[in-house]
C-alpha positions in Angstrom: 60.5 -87.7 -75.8 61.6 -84.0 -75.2 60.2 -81.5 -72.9 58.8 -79.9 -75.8 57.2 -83.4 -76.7 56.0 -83.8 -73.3 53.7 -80.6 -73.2 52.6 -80.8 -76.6 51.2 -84.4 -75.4 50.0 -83.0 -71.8 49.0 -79.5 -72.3 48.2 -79.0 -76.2 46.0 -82.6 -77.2 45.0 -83.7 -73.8 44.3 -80.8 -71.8 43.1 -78.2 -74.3 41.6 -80.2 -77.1 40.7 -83.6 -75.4 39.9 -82.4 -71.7 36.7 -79.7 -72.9 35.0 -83.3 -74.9 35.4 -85.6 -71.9 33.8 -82.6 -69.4 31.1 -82.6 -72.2 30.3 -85.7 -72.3 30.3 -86.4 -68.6 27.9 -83.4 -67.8 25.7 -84.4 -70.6 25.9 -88.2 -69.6 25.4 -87.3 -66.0 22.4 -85.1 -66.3 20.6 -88.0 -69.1 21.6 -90.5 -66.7 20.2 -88.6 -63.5 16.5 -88.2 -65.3 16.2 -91.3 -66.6 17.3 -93.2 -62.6 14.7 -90.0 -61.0 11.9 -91.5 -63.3 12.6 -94.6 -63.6 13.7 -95.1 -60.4 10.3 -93.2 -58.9 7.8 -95.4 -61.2 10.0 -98.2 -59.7 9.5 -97.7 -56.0 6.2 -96.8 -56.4 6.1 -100.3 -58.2 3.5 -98.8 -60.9 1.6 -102.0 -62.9 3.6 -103.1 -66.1 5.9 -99.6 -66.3 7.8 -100.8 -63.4 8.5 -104.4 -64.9 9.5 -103.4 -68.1 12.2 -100.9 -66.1 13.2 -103.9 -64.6 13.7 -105.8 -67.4 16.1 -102.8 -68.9 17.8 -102.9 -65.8 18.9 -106.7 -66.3 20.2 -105.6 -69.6 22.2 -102.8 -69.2 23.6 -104.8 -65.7 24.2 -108.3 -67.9 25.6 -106.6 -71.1 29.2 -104.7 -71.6 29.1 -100.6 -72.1 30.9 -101.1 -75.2 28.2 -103.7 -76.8 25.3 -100.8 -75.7 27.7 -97.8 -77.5 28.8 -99.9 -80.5 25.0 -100.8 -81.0 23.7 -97.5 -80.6 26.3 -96.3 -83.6 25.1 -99.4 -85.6 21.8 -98.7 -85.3 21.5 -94.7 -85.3 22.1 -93.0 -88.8 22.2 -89.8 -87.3 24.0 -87.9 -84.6 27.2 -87.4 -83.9 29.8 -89.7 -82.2 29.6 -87.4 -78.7 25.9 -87.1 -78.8 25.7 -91.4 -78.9 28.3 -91.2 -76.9 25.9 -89.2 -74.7 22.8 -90.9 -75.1 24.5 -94.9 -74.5 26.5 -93.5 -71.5 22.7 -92.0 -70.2 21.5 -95.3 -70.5 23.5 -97.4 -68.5 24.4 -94.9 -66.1 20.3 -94.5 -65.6 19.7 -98.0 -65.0 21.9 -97.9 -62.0 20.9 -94.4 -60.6 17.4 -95.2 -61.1 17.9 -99.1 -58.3 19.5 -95.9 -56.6 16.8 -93.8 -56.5 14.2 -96.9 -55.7 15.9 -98.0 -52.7 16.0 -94.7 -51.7 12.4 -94.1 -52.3 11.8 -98.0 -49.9 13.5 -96.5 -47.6 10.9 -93.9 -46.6 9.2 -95.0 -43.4 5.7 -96.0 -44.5 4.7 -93.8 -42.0 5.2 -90.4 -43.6 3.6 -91.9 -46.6 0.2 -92.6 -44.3 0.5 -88.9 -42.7 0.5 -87.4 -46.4 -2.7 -89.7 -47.5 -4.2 -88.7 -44.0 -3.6 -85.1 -44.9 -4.8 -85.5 -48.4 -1.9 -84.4 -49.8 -1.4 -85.1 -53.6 0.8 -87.9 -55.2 3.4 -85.5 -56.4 3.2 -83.2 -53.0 3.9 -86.2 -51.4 6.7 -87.1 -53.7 8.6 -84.1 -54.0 8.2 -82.0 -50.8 8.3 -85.3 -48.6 9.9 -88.4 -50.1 12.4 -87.0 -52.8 14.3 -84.6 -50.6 14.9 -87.6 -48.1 16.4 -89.9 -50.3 18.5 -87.2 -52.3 19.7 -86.8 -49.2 20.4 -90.7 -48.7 21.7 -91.5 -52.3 23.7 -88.2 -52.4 27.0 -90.1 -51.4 25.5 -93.3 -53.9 25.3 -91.3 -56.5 28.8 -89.1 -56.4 29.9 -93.1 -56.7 27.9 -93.4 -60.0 29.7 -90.3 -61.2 32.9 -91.5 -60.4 31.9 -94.9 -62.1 30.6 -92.4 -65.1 33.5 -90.8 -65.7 35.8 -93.9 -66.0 33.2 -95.2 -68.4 33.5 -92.2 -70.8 36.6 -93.7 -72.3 34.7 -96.3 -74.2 33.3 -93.6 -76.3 36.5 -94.0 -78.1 35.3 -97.2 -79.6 32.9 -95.5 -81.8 35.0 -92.6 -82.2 34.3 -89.6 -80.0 37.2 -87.8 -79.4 37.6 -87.6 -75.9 40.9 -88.1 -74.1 41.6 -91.5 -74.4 40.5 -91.5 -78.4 42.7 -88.3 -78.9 45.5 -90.3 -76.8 45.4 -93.3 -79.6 45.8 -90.6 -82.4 48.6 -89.2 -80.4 50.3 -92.3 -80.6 50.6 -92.4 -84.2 53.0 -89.1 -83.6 54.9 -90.1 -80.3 54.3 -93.9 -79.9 55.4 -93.8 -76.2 52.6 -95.6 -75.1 54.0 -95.2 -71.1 53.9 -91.5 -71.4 50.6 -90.9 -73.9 48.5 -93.3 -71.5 50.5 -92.3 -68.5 48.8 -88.6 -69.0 45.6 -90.0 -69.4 45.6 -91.8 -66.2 46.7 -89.1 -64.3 44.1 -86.6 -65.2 41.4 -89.7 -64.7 42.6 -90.5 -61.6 42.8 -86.7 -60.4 39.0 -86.3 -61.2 38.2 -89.3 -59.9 39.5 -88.5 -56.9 39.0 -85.6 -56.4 35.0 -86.6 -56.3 36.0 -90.0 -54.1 37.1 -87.3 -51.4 33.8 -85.1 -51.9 31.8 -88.3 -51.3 33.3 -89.3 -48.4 33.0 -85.6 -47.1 29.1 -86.1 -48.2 28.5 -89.3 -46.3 30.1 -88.0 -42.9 27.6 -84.6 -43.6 24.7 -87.3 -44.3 25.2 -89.5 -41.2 26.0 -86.2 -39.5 22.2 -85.1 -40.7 20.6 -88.7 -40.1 22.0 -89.4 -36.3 23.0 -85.8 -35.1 25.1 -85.5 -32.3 25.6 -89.0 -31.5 27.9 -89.2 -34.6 30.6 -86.6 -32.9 30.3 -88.9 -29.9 30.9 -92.1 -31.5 
C-alpha cells in the first residue's frame, strides 16, 4: 500500500467517516445502558417484590448469552429502526444488566445505619435515595463503571454484524478496495486501543481519588 493508500484508509474511512458512528453509538449506548443499571439496579438493592426477580432473571440472560445473539435478535425481530439505533438499543441492554449488579452492590453497600437515620428523620424514600444513598455509591462504582465503558466500547464492534457502520464494519468494506487485512485491521486496533486506554488511565486516576475520598490521609501514608 502507498502513503496515499495509507491515509485514505486512516484518515478518510476510519477517522472521518467511521470514527463520528462508533462515538455515536457509544454515547448513545452508554447513556441507555447507564438508566437502565440506575433503575434497575435501584429496584434491585432495594430488593422490591417480583420487579426485582424478574431484573434478575434478565440479568442471567444477558450474562449467559453472546452480544452478538442479543443484536442479531433484536434486527430479527424489529421491523423498524435503523441499524445504529438497534445497535443502540441491544448494546443498552447488556451493558445495563451489568451497570445495574453495579449499581446494587453499590446501593448494599450503604451502612444500614444512614438508612435508620433517614427513617428516624422521616425523610422520604427518594430524599433518602438521592441526597444520601446515590451520591455514595456513584462515588464507589465511579471507577466500576469507567470499566463497563471500556468493556462498552470494545463491544461496539459487533454492531457490524447487523450492519451499522461503525469502524470495524467500514474496515470490512475497506477490504474489498485494499485487502491488506494487517494494515485495515491494524488501524482499527490502534484507535480501539487508544480510547480504551486512554479511559483505563482515567479509572485508575478515579480509584486513587475514590480511596483518597474513602480513607483520607491514611492513603498518602500508606
Amino acid at each position: 500500500m502507498s502513503l496515499a493508500d495509507h491515509k485514505v484508509v486512516f484518515f478518510d474511512i476510519l477517522v472521518k467517516s467511521a470514527l463520528p458512528v462508533t462515538l455515536q453509538l457509544i454515547a448513545g449506548a452508554f447513556v441507555g445502558a447507564c438508566l437502565i443499571g440506575l433503575i434497575g439496579g435501584i429496584i434491585r438493592g432495594l430488593k422490591v417484590p417480583v420487579l426485582s426477580q424478574i431484573l434478575g432473571v434478565y440479568v442471567q440472560i444477558c450474562r449467559g448469552v453472546p452480544d452478538m445473539l442479543v443484536l442479531l435478535f433484536l434486527y430479527a425481530v424489529m421491523t423498524r429502526g435503523s441499524t445504529y439505533s438497534i445497535a443502540v438499543l441491544g448494546i443498552s441492554l447488556i451493558q445495563g444488566a451489568y451497570i445495574m449488579e453495579i449499581i446494587k452492590g453499590g446501593i448494599l453497600s450503604v451502612d444500614k445505619g444512614q438508612w435508620e437515620a433517614a427513617k428516624t428523620l422521616s425523610l422520604p424514600i427518594h430524599t433518602t435515595l438521592f441526597r444520601i444513598v446515590i451520591p455514595q455509591v456513584m462515588l464507589i462504582a465511579l471507577p466500576a463503571l469507567i470499566g463497563q465503558l471500556v468493556l462498552l466500547i470494545k463491544g461496539t464492534s459487533v454492531a457490524s454484524t447487523i450492519g451499522c457502520m461503525e469502524m470495524t464494519k467500514r474496515a470490512m468494506i475497506a477490504m474489498s478496495g485494499f485487502s491488506n487485512a494487517l494494515v485495515v485491521y491494524g488501524y482499527v486496533l490502534i484507535i480501539f486501543f487508544i480510547m480504551c486506554h486512554a479511559l483505563t488511565v482515567l479509572g485508575k486516576k478515579l480509584e486513587k481519588y475514590v480511596v483518597e475520598r474513602i480513607i483520607g490521609d491514611r492513603y498518602e501514608r500508606e
